[in-house]
C-alpha positions in Angstrom: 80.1 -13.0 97.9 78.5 -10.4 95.5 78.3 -7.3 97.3 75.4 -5.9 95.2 76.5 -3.0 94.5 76.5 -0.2 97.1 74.9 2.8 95.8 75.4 6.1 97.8 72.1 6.3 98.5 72.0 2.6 100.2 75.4 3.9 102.1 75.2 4.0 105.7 73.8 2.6 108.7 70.1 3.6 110.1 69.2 4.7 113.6 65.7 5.4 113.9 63.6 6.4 117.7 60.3 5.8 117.7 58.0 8.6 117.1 60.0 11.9 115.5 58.2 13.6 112.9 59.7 13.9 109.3 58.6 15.2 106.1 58.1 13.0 103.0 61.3 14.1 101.6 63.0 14.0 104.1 62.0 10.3 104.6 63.0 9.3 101.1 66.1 11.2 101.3 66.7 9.2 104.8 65.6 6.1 104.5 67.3 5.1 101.7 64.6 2.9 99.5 66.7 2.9 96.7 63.7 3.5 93.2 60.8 3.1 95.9 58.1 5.6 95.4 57.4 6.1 99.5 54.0 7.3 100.3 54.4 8.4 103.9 51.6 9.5 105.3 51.4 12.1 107.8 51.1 9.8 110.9 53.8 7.8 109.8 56.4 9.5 112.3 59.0 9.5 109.2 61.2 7.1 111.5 64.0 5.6 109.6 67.0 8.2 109.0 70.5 7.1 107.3 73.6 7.4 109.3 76.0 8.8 107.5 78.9 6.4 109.5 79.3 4.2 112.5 79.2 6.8 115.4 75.8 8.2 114.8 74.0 8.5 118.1 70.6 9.0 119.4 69.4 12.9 120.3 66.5 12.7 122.5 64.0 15.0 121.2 65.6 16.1 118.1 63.1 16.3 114.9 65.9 18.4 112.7 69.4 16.9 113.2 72.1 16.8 110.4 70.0 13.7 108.5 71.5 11.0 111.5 68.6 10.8 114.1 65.5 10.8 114.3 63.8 10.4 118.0 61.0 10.3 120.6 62.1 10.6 124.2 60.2 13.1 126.5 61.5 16.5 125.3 61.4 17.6 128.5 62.4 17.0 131.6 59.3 18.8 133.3 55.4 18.1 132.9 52.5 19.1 134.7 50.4 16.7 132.9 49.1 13.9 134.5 50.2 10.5 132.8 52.4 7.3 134.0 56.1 8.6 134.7 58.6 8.5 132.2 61.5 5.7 132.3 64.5 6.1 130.3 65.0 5.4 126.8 65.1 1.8 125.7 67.4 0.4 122.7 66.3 -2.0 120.2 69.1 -3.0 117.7 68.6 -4.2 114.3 71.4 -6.4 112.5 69.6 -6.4 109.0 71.0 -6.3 105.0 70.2 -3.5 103.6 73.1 -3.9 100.5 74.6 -7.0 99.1 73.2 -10.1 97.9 70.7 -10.3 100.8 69.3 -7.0 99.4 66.0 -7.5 98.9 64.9 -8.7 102.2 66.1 -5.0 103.9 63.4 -2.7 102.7 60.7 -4.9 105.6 63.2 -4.4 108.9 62.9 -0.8 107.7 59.5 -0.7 107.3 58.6 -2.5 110.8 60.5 -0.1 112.5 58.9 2.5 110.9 55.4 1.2 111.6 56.1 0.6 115.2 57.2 3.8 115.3 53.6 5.0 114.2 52.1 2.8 116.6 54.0 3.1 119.8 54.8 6.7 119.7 56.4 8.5 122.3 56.7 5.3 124.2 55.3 2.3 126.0 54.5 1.7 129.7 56.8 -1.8 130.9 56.5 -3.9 133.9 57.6 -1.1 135.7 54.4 0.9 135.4 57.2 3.8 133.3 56.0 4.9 130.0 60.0 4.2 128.4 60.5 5.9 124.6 61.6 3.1 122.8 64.9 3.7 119.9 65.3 1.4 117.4 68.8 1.0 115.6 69.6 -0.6 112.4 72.7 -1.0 111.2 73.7 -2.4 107.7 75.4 -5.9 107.9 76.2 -5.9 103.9 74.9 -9.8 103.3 78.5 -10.5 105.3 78.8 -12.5 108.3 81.8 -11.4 109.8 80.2 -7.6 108.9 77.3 -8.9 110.8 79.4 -10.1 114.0 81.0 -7.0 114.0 78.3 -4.5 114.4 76.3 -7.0 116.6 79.3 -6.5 119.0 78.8 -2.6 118.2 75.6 -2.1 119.0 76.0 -4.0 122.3 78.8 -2.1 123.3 78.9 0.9 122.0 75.2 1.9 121.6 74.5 -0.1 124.9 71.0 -1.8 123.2 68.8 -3.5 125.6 67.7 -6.0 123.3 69.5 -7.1 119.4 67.0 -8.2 116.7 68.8 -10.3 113.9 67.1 -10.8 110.6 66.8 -13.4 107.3 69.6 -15.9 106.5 71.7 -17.2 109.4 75.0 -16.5 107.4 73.6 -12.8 109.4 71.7 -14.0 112.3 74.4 -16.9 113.3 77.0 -14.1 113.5 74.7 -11.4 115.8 73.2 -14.7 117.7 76.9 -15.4 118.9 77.7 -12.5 120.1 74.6 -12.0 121.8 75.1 -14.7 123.9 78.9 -14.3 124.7 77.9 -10.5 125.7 74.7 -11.3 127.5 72.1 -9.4 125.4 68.7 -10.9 124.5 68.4 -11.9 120.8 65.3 -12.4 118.8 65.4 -13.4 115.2 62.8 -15.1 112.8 63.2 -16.5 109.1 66.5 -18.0 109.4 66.0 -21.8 109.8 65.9 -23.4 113.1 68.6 -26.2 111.8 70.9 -23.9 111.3 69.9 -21.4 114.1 70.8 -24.5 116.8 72.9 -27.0 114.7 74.9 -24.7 113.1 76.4 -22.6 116.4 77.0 -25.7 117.7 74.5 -26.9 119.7 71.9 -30.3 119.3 68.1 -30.3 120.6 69.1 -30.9 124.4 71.3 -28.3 124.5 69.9 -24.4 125.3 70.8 -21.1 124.9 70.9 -18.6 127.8 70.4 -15.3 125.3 69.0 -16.3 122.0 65.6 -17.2 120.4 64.5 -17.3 117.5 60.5 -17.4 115.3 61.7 -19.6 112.9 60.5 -22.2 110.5 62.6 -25.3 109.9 63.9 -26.9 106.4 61.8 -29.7 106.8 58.8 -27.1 106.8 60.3 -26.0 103.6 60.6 -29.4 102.2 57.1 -29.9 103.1 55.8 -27.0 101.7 57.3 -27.4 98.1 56.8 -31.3 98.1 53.2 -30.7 98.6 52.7 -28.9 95.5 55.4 -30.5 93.7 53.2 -33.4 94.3 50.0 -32.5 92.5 51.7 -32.8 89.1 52.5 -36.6 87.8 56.8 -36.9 88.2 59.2 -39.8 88.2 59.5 -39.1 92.1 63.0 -37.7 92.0 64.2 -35.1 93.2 67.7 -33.1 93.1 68.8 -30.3 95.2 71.4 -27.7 95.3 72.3 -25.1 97.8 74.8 -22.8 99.9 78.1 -24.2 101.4 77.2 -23.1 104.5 74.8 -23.0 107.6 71.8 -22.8 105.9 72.7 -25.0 103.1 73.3 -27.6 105.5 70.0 -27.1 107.3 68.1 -27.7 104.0 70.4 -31.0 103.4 70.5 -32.5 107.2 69.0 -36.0 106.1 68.1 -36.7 110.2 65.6 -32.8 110.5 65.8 -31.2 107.3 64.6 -31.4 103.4 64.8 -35.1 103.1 62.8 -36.0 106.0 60.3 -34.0 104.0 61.0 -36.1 100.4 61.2 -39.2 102.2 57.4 -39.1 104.0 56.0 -37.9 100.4 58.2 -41.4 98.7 60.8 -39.2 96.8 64.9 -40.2 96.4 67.2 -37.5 96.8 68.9 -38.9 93.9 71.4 -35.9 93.6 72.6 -32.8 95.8 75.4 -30.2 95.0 76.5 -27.2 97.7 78.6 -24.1 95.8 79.8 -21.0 97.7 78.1 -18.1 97.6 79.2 -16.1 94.7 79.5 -18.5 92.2 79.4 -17.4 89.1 79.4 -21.0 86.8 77.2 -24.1 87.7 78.4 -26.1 84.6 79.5 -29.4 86.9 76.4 -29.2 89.0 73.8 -28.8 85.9 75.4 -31.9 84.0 75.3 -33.7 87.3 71.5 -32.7 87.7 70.8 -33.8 83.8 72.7 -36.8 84.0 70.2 -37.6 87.6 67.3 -37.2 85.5 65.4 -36.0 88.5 62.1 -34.7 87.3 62.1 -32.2 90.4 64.8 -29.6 90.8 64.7 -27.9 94.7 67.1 -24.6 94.6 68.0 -23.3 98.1 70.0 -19.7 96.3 70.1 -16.2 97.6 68.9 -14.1 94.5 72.2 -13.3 92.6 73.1 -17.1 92.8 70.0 -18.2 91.4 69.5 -16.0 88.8 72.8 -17.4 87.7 72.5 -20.7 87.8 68.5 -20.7 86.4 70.0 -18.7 83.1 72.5 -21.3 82.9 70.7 -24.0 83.3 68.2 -23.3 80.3 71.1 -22.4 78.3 72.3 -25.9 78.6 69.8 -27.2 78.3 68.5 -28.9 82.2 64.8 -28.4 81.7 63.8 -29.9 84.9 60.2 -30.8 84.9 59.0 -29.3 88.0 61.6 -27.0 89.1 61.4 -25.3 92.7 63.3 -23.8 95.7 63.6 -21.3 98.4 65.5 -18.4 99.5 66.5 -15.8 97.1 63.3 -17.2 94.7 60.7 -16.4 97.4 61.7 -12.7 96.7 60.2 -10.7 93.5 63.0 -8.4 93.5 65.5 -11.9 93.3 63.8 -13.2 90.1 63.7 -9.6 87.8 66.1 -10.7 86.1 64.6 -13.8 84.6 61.7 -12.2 83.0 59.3 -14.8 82.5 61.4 -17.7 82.9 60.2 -17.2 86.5 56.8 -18.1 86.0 55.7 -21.3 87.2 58.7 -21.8 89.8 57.3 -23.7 93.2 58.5 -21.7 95.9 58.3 -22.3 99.6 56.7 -19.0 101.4 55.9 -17.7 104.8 53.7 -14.6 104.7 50.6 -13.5 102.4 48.1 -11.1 102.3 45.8 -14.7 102.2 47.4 -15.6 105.8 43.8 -15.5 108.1 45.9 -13.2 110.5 45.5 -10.1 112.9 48.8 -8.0 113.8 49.0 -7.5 117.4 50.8 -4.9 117.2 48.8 -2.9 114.7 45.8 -4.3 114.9 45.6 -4.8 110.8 44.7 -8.2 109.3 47.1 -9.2 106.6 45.2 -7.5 103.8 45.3 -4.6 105.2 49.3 -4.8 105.9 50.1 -5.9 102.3 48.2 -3.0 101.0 49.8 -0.5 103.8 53.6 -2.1 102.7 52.5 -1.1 98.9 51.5 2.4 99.8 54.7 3.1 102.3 57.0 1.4 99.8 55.7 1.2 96.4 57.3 -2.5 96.3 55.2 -5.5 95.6 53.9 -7.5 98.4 56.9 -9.8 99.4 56.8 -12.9 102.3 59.4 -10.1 104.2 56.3 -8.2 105.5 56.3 -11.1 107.5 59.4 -9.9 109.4 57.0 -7.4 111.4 56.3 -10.8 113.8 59.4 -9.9 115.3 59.0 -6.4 116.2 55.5 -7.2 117.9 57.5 -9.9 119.4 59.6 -7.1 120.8 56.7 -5.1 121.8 55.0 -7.9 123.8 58.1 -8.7 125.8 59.0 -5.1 126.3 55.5 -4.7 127.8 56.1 -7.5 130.4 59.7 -6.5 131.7 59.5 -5.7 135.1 62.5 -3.8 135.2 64.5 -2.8 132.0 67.5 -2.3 134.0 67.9 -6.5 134.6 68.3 -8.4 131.6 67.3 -11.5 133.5 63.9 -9.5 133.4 64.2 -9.2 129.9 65.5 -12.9 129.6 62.5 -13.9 131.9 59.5 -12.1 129.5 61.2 -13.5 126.4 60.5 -17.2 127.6 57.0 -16.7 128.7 56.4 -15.6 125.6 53.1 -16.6 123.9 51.3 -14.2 121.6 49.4 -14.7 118.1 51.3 -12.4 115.3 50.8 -12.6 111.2 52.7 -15.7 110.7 51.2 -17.7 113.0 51.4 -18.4 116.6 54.4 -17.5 119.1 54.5 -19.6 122.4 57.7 -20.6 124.3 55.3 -21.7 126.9 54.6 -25.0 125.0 56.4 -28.2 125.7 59.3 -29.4 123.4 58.1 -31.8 120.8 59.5 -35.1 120.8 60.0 -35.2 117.0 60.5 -31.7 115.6 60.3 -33.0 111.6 56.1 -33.9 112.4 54.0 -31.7 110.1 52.5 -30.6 113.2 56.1 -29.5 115.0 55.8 -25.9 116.1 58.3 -26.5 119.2 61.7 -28.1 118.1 64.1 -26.3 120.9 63.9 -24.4 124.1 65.0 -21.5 122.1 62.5 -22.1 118.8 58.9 -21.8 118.3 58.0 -22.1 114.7 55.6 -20.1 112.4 52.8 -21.5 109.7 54.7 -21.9 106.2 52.9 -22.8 102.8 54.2 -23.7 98.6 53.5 -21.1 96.7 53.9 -20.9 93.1 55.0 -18.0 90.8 52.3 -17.1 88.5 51.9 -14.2 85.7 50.9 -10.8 87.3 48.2 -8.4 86.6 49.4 -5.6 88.6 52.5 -6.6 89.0 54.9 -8.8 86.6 54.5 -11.9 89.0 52.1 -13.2 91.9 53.2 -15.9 94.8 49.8 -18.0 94.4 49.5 -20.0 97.0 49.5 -24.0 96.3 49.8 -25.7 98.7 48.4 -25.3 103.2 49.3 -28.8 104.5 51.2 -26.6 107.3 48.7 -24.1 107.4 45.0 -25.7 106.7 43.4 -21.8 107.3 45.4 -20.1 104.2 43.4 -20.9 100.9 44.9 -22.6 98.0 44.6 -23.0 93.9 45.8 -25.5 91.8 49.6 -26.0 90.7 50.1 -25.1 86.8 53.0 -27.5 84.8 56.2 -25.0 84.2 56.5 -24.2 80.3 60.0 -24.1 78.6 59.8 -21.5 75.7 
């Protein structure tokens, strides 16, 4: 696997407490946001601070430390004020990429964080009626699964974290799930497909987790999603698809829940399909196995690096698919740089926009308001990653309804009453089990699942930026407003 690269200033794990303040510089120096101009504003708590190796530890109280913490806690011990009483400190950690060729998703876990930070403060009061200072953790899992199961065991360990959050692709989240549940520690993901989330540790749709649960959407919600909009433009009905050897790759290819169950209910033939590991670096045999299909749809399933690869190749020999599409690395602006405007007009499956008719519960901000706060904190373009804050009000809520932090069977308990609105869509565990979890109208596959809203988007020529995700197609989302799909343009 490409390892993207490690710069010293990406280097490093993050440990980040909720509420210590930080100057602007000292935030960018921190935090790490490797050619992001950060505008922090003064409220912004400064959270996220770069570890400098694996034994940095949380100082309760410390604003000035040697560039490793940064926390909230009480600072002292005694208070005459009147206010709920303090509980201890409670743990969050965060198994997220931060280098590597999941890269581009790992600026949004950062910025959550930090934006809870701003909003919780100096803590939250739990079931317990205890205002508890909440820490949050991240640690870099390099794109690396094994890298990923390591520090998941780490941070419930070592660092003792009360709850794990896991993040993107499950070649991560798989990893930090599994450990979870052999160690006993709650786990809350989203993004990483459901398929692979339940199929690929193992398990089928009777069988439940104790620890793990994931906000995720489902291949077939993908499928749907780019089949929708590759269906307003006149095509032979064909479709070929290539993707990861791996857990994910086989979510998007499981012909009983995933991509085909999608292609089948719009009348298209999967008339071709190719898996590569990750890292390839030539596509030769699967682009003269995709020409030779003469599918008029091409669905991609790449992290960035792979697809920038195997895009370049493919116009260089000449596979001019005529409406070519995907998900994963494409869905990403950062992923596509590379390809210049070769990117424009690509269908792209997509799960957060400032156009989503959402209020943060956390925050309180509609989605507008969040994409234009992501710009100013970040300087990035608005990406589908912003959506990654669902889980950290998904945190939040649960926190809030722990009765006693102590019991993880507490923890376990507010996790499965869960059922809160967030910015992609709704969150209820509450809701029965669907008896067909490939229905457009699924949002409840497995005891451990709820799904979010997912639309097709389509990659279209900037104005402020070098390319826009316009969004193309709601049949998952009615609410999220649409335009037209445009025909892709070979040069």
């Amino acid at each position: 696997m490409s390892s993207g690269g490690e710069s010293k200033d990406m280097k490093g794990d993050t440990e980040a407490s909720l509420g210590a303040e930080v100057s602007r510089r000292e935030f960018l120096r921190m935090a790490g946001l490797a050619g992001a101009a950060v505008g922090m504003g003064a409220g912004f708590g400064g959270l996220l601070a770069a570890c400098g190796g694996e034994g940095a530890t949380t100082a309760s109280g410390a604003t000035t430390t040697q560039a490793t913490t940064a926390t909230t806690a009480a600072t002292s011990t005694t208070t005459v004020s009147a206010g709920p009483e303090m509980g201890r400190e409670i743990k969050v950690g965060v198994v997220m990429p931060k280098t590597g060729s999941l890269a581009a998703f790992g600026p949004a876990d950062e910025w959550a964080a930090g934006l809870t930070s701003e909003v919780v403060g100096d803590g939250i009061i739990l079931g317990d009626n205890k205002k508890h200072p909440i820490a949050f953790v991240l640690r870099d899992c390099q794109s690396d699964s094994n890298r990923a199961a390591q520090i998941a065991g780490d941070l419930i360990q070592n660092d003792k974290v009360d709850i794990l959050l896991g993040s993107v692709t499950p070649d991560v989240t798989n990893p930090a799930a599994e450990q979870a549940e052999a160690l006993g520690t709650p786990f809350l993901t989203s993004y990483a497909p459901w398929q692979a989330f339940v199929f690929g540790r193992g398990a089928d749709l009777n069988t439940a987790f104790k620890w793990t649960f994931a906000h995720s959407m489902g291949t077939e919600q993908m499928g749907y999603s780019i089949i929708g909009a590759v269906d307003q433009i006149p095509n032979n009905k064909m479709a070929a698809l290539i993707t990861m050897n791996n857990p994910d790759g086989n979510a998007w290819l499981d012909e009983q829940f995933g991509t085909p169950v999608a292609l089948q209910k719009y009348g298209y033939e999967l008339v071709a399909s190719a898996q590569f590991n990750l890292g390839a670096e030539d596509f030769t045999r699967e682009i003269a196995t995709f020409k030779k299909a003469g599918a008029d749809v091409l669905i991609a399933a790449m992290h960035p690096p792979d697809f920038t690869n195997f895009w370049k190749q493919s116009l260089q020999q000449g596979y001019n698919p005529k409406i070519p599409s995907g998900g994963l690395g494409i869905t990403m602006p950062e992923g596509l740089r590379g390809l210049g405007d070769t990117a424009i007009g690509l269908i792209i499956e997509h799960g957060w926009t400032r156009d989503y008719p959402y209020v943060d519960p956390l925050t309180g901000m509609n989605c507008p308001e969040l994409s234009a706060r992501w710009e100013k904190d970040t300087g990035l373009q608005e990406q589908l990653s912003i959506g990654f804050l669902d889980k950290f009000a998904w945190t939040v809520d649960v926190l809030k309804r722990t009765k006693d932090p102590d019991d993880k069977e507490t923890i376990l308990e507010a996790i499965k009453t869960t059922k809160m609105d967030s910015i992609t869509g709704p969150i209820d565990f509450t809701a029965p089990i669907d008896s067909d979890p490939t229905t457009t109208d699924s949002f409840r596959p497995h005891p451990n699942v709820s799904k979010p809203v997912w639309t097709g988007a389509q990659w279209i020529k900037g104005t402020r930026w070098p390319l826009d995700a316009a969004t193309v197609n709601n049949v998952l989302a009615p609410t999220v407003p649409t335009v037209a799909v445009v025909p892709y343009v070979y040069s």
